[in-house]
C-alpha positions in Angstrom: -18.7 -9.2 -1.7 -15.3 -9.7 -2.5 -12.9 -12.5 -2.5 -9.6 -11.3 -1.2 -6.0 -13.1 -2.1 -2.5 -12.0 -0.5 0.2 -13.5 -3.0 -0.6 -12.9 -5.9 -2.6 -10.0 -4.9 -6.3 -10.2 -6.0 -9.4 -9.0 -5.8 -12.5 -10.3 -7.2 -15.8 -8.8 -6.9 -18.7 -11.3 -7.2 -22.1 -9.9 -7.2 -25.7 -11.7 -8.2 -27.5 -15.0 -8.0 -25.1 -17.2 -6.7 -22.7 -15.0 -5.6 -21.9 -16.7 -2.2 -21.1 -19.9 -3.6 -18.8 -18.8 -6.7 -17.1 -16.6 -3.7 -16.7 -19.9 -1.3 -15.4 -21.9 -4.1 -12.6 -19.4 -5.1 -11.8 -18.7 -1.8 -11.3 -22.7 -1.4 -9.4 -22.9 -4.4 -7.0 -20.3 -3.6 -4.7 -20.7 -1.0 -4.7 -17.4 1.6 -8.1 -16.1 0.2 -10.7 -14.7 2.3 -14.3 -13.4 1.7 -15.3 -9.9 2.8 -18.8 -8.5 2.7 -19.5 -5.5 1.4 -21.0 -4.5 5.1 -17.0 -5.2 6.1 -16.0 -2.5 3.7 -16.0 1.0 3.6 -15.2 3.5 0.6 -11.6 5.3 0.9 -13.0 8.7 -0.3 -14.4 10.7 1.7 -13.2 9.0 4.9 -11.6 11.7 7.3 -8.5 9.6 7.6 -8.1 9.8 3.6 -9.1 13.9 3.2 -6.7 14.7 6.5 -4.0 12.3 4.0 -4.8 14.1 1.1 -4.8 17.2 2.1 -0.8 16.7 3.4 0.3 15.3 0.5 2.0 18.5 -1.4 3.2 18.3 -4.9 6.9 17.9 -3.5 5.6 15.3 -0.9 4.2 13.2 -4.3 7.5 14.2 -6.0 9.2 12.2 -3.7 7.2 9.6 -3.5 6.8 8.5 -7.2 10.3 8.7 -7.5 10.8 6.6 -4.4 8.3 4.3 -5.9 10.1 4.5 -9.5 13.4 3.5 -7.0 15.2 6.3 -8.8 17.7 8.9 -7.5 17.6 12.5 -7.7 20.5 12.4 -10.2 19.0 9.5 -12.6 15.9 11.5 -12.2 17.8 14.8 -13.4 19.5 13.0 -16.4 16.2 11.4 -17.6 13.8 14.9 -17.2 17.2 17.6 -17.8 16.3 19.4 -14.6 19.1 20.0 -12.4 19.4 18.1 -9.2 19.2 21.2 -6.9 15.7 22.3 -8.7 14.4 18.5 -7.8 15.3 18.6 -4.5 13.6 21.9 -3.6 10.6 20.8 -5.4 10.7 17.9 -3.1 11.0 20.3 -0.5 8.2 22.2 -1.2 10.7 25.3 -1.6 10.4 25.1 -5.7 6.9 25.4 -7.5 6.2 23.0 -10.1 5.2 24.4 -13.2 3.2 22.8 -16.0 6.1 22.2 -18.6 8.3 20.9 -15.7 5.3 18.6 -14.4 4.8 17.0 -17.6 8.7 16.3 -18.1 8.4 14.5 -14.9 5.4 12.7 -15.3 6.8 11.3 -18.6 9.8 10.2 -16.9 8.2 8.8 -13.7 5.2 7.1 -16.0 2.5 9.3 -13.9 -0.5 11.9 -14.2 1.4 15.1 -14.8 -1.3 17.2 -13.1 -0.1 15.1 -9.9 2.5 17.5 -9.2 0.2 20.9 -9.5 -1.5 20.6 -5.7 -3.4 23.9 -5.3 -2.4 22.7 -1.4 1.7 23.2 -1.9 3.0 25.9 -0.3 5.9 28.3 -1.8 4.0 29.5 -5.4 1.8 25.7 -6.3 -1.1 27.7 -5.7 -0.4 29.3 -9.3 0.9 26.6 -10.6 -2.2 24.4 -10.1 -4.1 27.8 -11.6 -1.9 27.0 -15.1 -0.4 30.9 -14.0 3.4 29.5 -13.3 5.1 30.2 -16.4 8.5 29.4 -15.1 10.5 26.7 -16.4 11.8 24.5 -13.3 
């Protein structure tokens, strides 16, 4: 089971002999907390909702996300990684593969898994990129 809090987000898992009542008496003693079963729950992976997601998201698509997320532009992006802004934006676009070399210089700058941004599923050359056969630069 797991004991559920909104602000500050938490979640506790509690499992054996007297699981219920250390759950009921952090759920009481947080403010907002709920309990969920573990019948209530279902696993993310492997869901169709999360394959059909995951199979959408490109390497551009999580580009622009992480970015987004980071709340940095395309320019402060291009002074911190020295790609130039029109090469970021067509990666975003899909219309750019992302290379290795160029994946890792983002990655360091957007504090991320490099290999994020080598989807075998982008379109436009990611395929060989994600092989570790892009030997461009940006």
């Amino acid at each position: 089971m797991l004991v559920v809090a909104k602000t500050p987000r938490i979640r506790v898992k509690i499992t054996g002999t007297g699981a219920q009542k250390a759950a009921v008496l952090l759920a009481g003693a947080i403010e907002g907390a709920r309990i969920i079963e573990d019948e209530e729950t279902e696993p993310l992976r492997g869901s169709g909702w999360f394959e059909k997601l995951e199979a959408e998201l490109t390497a551009g698509r999580a580009l622009r996300v992480y970015r987004d997320n980071a709340g940095l532009t395309l320019a402060t992006l291009s002074e911190k990684t020295g790609i130039p802004v029109s090469h970021l934006s067509a990666m975003e676009h899909d219309a750019r593969p992302i290379g290795k070399n160029i994946a890792q210089r983002l990655a360091a700058a957007l504090n991320c898994n490099y290999r994020r941004f080598l989807s075998a599923a982008s379109p436009a050359g990611h395929r060989m990129a994600a092989m570790g056969n892009d030997t461009r630069q940006g």
